[in-house]
C-alpha positions as CSV (number, residue, x, y, z in Angstrom):
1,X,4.1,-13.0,-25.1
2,X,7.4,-11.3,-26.3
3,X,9.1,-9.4,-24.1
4,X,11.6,-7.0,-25.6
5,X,15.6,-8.2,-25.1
6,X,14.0,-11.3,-23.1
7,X,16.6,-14.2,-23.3
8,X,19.6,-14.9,-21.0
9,X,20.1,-12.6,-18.2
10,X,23.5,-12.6,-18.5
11,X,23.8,-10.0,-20.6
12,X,23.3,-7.9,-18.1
13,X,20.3,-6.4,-19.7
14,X,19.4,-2.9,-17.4
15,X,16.4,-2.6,-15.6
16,X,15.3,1.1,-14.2
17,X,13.2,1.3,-11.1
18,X,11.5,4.4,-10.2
19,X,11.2,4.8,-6.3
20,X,13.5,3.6,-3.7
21,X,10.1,2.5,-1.4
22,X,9.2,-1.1,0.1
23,X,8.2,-1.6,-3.5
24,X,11.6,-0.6,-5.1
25,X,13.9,-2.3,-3.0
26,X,12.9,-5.7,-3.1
27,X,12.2,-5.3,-6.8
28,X,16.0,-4.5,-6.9
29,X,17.1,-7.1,-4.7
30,X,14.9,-9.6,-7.3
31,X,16.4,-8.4,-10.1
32,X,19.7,-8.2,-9.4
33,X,19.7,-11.8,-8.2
34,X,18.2,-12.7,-11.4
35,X,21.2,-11.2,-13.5
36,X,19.8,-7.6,-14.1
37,X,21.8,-4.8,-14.1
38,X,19.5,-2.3,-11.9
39,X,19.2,1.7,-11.4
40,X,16.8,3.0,-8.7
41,X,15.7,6.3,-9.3
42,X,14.7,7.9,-6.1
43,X,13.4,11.5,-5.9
44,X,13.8,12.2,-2.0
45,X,17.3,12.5,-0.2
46,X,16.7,9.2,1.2
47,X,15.4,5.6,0.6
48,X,12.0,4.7,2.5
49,X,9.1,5.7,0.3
50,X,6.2,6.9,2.3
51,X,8.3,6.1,5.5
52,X,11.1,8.2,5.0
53,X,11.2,11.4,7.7
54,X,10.1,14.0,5.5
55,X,6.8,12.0,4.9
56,X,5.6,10.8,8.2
57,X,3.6,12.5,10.9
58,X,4.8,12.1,14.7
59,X,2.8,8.7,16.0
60,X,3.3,6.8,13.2
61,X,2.8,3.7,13.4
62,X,2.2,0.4,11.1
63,X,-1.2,-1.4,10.8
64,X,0.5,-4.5,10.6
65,X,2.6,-6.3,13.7
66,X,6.2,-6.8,12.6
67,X,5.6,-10.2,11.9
68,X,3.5,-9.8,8.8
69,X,4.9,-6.4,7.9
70,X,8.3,-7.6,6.7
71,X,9.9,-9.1,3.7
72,X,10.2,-13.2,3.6
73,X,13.9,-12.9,4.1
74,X,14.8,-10.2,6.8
75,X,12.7,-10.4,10.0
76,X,12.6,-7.2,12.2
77,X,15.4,-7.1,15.2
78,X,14.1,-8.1,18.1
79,X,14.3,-5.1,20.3
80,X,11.4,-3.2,17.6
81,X,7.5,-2.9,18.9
82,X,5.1,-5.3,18.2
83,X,3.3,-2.7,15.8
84,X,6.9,-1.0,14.1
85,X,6.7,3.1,14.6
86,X,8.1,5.3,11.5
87,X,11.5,5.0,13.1
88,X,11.5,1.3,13.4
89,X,10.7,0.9,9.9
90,X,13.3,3.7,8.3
91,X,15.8,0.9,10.7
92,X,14.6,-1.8,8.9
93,X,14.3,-0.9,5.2
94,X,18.1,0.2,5.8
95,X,19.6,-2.5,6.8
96,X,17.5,-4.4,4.2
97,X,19.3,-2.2,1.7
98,X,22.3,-2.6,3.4
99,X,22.3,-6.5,4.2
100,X,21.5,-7.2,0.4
101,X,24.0,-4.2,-0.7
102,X,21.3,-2.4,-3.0
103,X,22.3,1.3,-1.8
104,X,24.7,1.2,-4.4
105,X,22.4,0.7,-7.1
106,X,20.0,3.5,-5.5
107,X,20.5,6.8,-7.0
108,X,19.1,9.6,-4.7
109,X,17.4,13.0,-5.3
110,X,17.5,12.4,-8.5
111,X,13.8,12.8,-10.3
112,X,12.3,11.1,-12.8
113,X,10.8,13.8,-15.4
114,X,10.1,11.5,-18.4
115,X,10.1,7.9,-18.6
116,X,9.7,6.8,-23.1
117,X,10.0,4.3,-25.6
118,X,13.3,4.6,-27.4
119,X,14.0,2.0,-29.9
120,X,13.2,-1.5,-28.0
121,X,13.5,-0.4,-25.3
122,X,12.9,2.9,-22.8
123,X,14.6,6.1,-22.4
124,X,14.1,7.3,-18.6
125,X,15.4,11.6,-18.4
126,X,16.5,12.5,-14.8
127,X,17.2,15.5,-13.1
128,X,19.7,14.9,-9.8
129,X,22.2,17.0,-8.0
130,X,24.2,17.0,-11.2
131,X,22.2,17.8,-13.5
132,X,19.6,16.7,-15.9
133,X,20.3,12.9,-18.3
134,X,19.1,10.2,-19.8
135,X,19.4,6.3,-19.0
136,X,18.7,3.9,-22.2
137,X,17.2,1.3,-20.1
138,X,16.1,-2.3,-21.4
139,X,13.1,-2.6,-19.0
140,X,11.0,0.0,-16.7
141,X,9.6,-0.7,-13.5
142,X,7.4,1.6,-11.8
143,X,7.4,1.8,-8.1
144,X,6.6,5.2,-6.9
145,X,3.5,4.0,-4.8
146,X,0.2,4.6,-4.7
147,X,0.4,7.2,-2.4
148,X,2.0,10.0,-5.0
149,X,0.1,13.2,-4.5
150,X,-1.8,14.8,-1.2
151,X,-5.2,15.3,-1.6
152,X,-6.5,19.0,0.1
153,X,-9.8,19.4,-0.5
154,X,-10.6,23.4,-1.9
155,X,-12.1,25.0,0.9
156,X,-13.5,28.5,0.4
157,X,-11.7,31.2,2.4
158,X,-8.7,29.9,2.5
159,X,-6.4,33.1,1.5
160,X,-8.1,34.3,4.9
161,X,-6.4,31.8,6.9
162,X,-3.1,32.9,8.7
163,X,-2.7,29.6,10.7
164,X,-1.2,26.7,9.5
165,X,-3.0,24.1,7.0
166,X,-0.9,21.0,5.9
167,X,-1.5,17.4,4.4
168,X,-1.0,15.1,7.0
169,X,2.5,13.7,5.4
170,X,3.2,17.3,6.3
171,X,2.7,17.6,9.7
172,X,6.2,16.5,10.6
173,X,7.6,18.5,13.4
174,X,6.4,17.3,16.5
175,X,5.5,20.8,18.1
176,X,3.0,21.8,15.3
177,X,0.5,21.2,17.7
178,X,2.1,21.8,21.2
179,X,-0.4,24.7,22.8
180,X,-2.6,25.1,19.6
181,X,-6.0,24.6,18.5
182,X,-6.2,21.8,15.9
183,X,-8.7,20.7,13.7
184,X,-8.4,17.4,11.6
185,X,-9.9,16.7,8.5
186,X,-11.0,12.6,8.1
187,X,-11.5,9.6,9.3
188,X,-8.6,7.1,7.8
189,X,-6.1,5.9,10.0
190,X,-3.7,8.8,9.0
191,X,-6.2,11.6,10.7
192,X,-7.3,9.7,13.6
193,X,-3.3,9.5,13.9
194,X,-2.9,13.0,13.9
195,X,-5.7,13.7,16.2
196,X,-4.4,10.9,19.1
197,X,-1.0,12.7,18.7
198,X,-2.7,16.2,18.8
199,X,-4.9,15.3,21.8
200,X,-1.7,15.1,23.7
201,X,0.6,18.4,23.1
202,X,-2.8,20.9,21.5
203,X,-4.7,23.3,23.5
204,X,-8.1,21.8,21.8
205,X,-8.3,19.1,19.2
206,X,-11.4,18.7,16.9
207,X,-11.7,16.0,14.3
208,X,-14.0,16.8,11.4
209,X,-15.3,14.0,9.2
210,X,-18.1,13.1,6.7
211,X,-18.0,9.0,7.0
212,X,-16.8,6.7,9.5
213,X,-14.2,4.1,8.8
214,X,-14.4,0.3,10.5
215,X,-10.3,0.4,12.6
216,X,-9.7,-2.1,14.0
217,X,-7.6,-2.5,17.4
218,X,-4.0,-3.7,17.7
219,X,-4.4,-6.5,20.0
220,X,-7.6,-8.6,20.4
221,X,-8.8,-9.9,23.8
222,X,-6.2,-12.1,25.5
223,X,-3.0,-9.7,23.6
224,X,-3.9,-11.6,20.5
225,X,-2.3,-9.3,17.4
226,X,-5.1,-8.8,15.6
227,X,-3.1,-9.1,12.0
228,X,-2.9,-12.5,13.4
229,X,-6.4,-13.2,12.8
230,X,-7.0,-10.7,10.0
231,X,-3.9,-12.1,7.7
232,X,-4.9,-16.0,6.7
233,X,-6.2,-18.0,4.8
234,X,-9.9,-19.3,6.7
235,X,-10.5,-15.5,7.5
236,X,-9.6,-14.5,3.5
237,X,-12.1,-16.9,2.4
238,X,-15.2,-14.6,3.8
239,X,-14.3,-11.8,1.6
240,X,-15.5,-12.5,-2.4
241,X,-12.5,-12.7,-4.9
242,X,-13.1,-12.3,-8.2
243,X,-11.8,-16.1,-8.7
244,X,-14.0,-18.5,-6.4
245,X,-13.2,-22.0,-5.6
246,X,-16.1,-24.4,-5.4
247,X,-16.4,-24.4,-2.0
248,X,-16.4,-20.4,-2.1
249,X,-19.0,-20.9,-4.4
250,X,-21.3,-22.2,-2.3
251,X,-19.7,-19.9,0.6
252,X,-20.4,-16.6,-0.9
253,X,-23.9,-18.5,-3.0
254,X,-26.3,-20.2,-0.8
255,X,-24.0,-20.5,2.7
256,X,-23.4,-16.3,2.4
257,X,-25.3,-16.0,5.7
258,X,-22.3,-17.6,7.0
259,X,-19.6,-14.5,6.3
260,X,-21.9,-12.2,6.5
261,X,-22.4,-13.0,10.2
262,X,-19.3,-13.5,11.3
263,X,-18.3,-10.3,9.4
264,X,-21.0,-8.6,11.5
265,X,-19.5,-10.2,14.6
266,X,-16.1,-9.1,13.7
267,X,-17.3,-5.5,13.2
268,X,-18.7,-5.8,16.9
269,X,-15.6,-7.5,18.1
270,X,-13.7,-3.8,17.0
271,X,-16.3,-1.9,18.1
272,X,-17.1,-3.1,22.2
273,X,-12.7,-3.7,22.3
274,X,-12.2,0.1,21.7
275,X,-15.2,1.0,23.2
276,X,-16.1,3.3,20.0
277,X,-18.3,6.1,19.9
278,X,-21.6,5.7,18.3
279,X,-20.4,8.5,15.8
280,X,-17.8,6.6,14.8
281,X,-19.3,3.3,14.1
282,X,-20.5,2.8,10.6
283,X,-23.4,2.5,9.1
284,X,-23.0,-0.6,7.2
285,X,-21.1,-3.8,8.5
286,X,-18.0,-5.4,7.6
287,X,-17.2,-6.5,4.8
288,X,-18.5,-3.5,3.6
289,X,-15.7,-0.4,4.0
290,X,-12.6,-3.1,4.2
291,X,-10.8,-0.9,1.7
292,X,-10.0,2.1,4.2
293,X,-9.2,-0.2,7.5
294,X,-6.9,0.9,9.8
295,X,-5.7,0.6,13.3
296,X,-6.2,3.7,15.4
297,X,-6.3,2.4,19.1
298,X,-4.6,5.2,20.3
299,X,-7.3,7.8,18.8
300,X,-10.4,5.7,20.6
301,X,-8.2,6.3,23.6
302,X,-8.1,9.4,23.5
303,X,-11.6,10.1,22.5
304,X,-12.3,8.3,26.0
305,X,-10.2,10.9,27.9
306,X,-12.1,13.6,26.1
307,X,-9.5,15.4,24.6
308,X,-11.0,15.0,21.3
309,X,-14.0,16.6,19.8
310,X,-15.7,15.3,16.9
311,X,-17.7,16.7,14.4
312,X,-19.8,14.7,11.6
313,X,-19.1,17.6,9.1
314,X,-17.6,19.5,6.5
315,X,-15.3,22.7,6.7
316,X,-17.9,24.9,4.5
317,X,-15.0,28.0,4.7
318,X,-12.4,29.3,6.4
319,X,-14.5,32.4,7.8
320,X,-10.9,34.8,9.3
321,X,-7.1,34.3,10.3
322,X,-7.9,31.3,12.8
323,X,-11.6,30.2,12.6
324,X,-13.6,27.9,10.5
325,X,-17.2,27.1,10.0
326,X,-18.7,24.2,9.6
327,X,-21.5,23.2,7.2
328,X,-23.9,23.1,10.3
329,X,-22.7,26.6,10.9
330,X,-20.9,26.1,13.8
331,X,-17.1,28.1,13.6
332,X,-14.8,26.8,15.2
333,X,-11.1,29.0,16.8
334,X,-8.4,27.2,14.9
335,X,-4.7,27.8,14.9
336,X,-3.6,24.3,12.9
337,X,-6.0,22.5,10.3
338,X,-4.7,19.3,9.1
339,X,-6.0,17.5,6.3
340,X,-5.7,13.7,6.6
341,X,-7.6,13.3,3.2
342,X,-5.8,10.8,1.0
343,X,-3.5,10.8,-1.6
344,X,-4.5,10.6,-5.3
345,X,-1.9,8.6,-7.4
346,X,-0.4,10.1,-10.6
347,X,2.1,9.0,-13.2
348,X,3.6,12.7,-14.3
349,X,6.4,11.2,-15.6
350,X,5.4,8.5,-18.0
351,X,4.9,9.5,-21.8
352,X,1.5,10.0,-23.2
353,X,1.5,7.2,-25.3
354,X,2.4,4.9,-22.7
355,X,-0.1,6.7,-20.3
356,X,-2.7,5.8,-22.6
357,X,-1.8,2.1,-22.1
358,X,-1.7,2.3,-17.9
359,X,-4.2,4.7,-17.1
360,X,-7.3,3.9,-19.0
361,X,-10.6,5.8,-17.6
362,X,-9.2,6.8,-14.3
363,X,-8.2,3.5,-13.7
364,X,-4.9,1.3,-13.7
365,X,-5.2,-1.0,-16.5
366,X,-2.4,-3.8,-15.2
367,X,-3.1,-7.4,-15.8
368,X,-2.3,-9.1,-12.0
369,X,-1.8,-5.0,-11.0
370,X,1.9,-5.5,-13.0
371,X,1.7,-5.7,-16.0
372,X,-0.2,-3.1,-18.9
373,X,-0.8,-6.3,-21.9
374,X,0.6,-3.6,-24.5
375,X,4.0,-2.7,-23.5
376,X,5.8,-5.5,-21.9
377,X,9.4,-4.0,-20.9
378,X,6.8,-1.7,-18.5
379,X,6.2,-3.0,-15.0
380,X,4.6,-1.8,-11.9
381,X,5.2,-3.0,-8.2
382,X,3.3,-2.0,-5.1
383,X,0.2,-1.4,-7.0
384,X,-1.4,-4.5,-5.9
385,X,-2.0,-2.7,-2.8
386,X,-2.7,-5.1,0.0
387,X,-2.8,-5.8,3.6
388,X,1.0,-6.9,4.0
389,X,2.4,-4.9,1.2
390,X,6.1,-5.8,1.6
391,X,5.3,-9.7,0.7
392,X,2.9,-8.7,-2.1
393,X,5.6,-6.5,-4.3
394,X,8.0,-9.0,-3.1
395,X,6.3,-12.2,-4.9
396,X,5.1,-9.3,-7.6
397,X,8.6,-8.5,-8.1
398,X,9.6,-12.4,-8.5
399,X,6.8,-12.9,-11.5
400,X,8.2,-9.3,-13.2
401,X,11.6,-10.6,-13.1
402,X,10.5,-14.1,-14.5
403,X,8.7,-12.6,-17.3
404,X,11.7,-9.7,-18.5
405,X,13.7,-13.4,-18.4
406,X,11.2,-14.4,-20.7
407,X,10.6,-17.6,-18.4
408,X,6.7,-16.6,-17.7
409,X,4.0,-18.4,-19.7
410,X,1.6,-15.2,-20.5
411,X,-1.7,-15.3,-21.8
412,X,-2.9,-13.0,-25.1
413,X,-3.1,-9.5,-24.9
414,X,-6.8,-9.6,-25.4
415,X,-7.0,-12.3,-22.8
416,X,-5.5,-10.2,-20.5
417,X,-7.2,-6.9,-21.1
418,X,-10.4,-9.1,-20.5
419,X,-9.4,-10.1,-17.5
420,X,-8.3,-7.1,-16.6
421,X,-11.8,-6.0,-17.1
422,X,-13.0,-8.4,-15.2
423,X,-11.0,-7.8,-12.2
424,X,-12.1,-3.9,-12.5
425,X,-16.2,-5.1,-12.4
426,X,-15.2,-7.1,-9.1
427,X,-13.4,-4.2,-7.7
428,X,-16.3,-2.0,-8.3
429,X,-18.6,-4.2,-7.0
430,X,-16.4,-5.2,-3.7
431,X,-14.0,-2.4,-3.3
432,X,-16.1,0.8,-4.8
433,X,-13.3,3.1,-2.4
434,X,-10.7,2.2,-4.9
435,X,-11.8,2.9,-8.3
436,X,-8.4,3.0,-9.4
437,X,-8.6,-0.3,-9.5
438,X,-5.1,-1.1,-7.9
439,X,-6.0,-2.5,-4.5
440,X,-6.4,-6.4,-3.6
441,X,-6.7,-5.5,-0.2
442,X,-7.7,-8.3,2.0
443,X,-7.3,-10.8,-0.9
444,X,-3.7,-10.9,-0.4
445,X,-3.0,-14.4,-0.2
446,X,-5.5,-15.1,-3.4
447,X,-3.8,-13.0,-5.5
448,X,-0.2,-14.2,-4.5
449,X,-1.5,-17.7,-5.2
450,X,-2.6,-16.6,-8.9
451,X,1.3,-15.7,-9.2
452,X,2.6,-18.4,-7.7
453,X,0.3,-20.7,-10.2
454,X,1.7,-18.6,-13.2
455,X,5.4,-19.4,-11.6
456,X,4.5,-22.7,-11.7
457,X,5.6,-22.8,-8.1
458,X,3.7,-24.2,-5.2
459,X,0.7,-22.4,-4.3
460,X,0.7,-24.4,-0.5
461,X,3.9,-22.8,1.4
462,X,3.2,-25.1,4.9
463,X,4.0,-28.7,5.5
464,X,0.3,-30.0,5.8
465,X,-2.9,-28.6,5.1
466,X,-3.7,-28.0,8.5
467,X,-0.8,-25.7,9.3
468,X,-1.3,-23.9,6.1
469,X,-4.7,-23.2,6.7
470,X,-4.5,-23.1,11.2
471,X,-1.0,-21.9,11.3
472,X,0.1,-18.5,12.1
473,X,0.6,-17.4,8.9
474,X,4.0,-15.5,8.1
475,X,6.3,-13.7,5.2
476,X,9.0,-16.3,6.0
477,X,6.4,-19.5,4.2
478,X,7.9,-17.9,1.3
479,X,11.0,-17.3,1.5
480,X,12.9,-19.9,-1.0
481,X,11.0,-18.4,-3.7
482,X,14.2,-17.7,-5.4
483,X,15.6,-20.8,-5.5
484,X,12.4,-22.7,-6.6
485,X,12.7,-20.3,-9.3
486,X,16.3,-21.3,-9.9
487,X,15.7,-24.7,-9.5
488,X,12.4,-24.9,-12.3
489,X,15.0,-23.0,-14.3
490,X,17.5,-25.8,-14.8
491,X,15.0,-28.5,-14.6
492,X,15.1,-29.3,-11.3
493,X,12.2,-29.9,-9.1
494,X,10.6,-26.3,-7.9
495,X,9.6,-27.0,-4.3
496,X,12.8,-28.0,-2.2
């Protein structure tokens, strides 16, 4: 494939990012490595993406430990939790921006309104504290994240309402709740969040749901992080990619009674640890759900204490100034309704014609979730959206940068929208929560591996097989990346 102004980086070709998120910043870091000249674009007054303050609720907390929720370069300080809060995390993408001197690249408040072809090449239009301009950039990369827009469901009633009803990226002030009836809306990690920090400081605190989600707990039994066992390579292997092995073959073929009961074993594992509800336990086992995981101790906690109420249900209207009804009927006093309903992810910005090429049927049409096969200066990071997302844009970041060098060996555009087709059919089959078709979820170390391969780099990061496979795995087994690449790029041997 041709990628336009591919050749020698030094000639300081310029590279836009949109976003100043996980995604953004180690794309930047990447790229200006690789001899890029880089402008991040970043809509909010700060840097931190969906961690920044004005995004995140009170009790927020990562799923991940700080051990697998880090970059392969800059570990956490040692003082931070075991599972990073908000706060810890703002810390750390800082000094990460700091410690690799990218805040000078960053350009803040400043909005993306149009991002276009111009020539060969893209024109990206701005509007920032000084105005409104446009940057002729060589290359685009998207990285606003998949969590753009706040769902709110329409309710009827709701000009009736005189309490307060926010998005849970909205509920930021930690006395929303103190002394006030609260309802949640949903069951993902982000309401059950809401409703553990409610149950503390609220008067009464209902959480109202259609479908249980599988969470699972932060330690296992013995103080075992349970990313520990959820992040690897032996447990990957009992989830179906859309690539299989020929030992997954016969895994996921005539030995599938084999994940499929320890799936159901891990399911009961998370359900007898956290002692959960029968209301909240769902219908069907693991694997089956994966795609909305979370971990949401704290909630189960509280639901033990009984300081939560929960309702299988719908808000059917808001029925006067603070009360709801249910679809059951039942109305319920309410002062504060939060809606911790998920984000839908939209592209505003990018011009139709290239929004034909991304988004095609509702879906993200990216071959390896980077790259739409028709315009090759366009790339997207953080849209394979997976269980240790800082590692995933980070190694998606290195294959971008390797192909604007023009250094990538690419198949066909019609072999990768075929693929790309392929990948969607999988998704829908094994992932039906994210028809976008953007999320690798637990399949994070397959899909890095598929990189890797295209990098020609090695796909095995450990010393031996056994600690590859046994070890506890870790960001850090991938950390020379860059100068493997540098190395393959002068002819040198790629692994050191």
């Amino acid at each position: 494939m041709t990628v336009p102004g591919s050749g020698d980086a030094g000639s300081r070709r310029r590279v836009g990012v949109v976003g100043a998120g996980i995604a953004g910043l180690v794309t930047a870091k990447v790229l200006r490595e690789d001899g890029f000249e880089v402008i991040v674009f970043e809509r909010a007054e700060t840097i931190g993406g969906v961690w920044a303050a004005s995004r995140t609720y009170p009790g927020l907390r990562a799923n991940n430990s700080r051990e697998t929720y880090a970059f392969s370069d800059h570990p956490y300080e040692a003082a931070a939790n075991h599972y990073p809060d908000a706060e810890q995390i703002r810390g750390y993408l800082d000094s990460y921006a700091r410690r690799f001197e990218l805040e000078s690249a960053v350009r803040l408040s400043t909005e993306v309104v149009r991002v276009a072809r111009a020539g060969s090449g893209f024109a990206v239009e701005t509007r920032g504290p000084d105005g409104n301009d446009t940057v002729a950039c060589d290359f685009v990369v998207i990285c606003a994240g998949t969590f753009s827009a706040p769902h709110i469901p329409e309710i009827a009633g709701a000009e009736r309402f005189e309490g307060t009803a926010v998005h849970s990226s909205a509920a930021t002030a930690p006395e929303l709740f103190t002394g006030q009836r609260v309802v949640v809306v949903g069951a993902g990690k982000s309401a059950l969040d809401c409703a553990a920090w409610a149950a503390e400081r609220a008067r009464d605190c209902t959480l109202v749901f259609r479908q249980p989600h599988w969470m699972a707990p932060r330690f296992l039994p013995g103080g075992v992080p349970s990313d520990r066992v959820l992040i690897n390579r032996p447990t990957e292997l009992l989830f179906r990619y859309h690539h299989l092995s020929a030992a997954e073959k016969v895994l996921h073929g005539p030995g599938r009674w084999l994940p499929a009961a320890l799936m159901w074993a891990m399911g009961q594992l998370f359900r007898i640890t956290q002692r959960m509800p029968a209301i909240m336990v769902p219908a069907q086992p693991l694997p089956a759900g994966f795609e909305n995981i979370g971990m949401a101790s704290e909630f189960f906690a509280a639901v033990r204490t009984g300081r939560i109420t929960l309702r299988r249900d719908v808000i059917a209207e808001f029925t006067g100034p603070h009360e709801i009804r249910l679809g059951s009927g039942e109305r319920i006093g309410a002062d504060v309704v939060v809606f911790g309903t998920g984000w839908r992810t939209q592209l505003p910005f990018l011009a139709q014609e290239l929004t034909a090429e991304v988004l095609r049927d509702g879906r993200f049409h990216l071959y390896r979730h980077i790259l739409p096969p028709e315009v090759p200066g366009l790339g997207f990071v953080g849209y394979a959206s997976s269980v240790a997302c800082q590692l995933s844009s980070e190694i998606s970041a290195h294959w971008l940068s390797q192909h604007f060098r023009g250094e990538l060996d690419l198949p066909a555009a019609e072999a990768m929208h075929a693929e790309i087709a392929r990948v969607h059919d999988w998704i829908a089959a094994e992932l039906p929560a994210r028809r976008e078709g953007f999320f690798v979820g637990p399949h994070l170390l397959h899909h890095i591996d598929e990189l890797m391969t295209d990098m020609r780099l090695p796909v095995r990061r450990s010393r031996n097989a056994f600690a590859e496979y046994a070890g506890t795995f870790s960001p850090a087994r991938y950390r020379g990346v860059a100068a493997e690449r540098a190395r393959a790029r002068t002819g040198g041997p790629a692994a050191g």
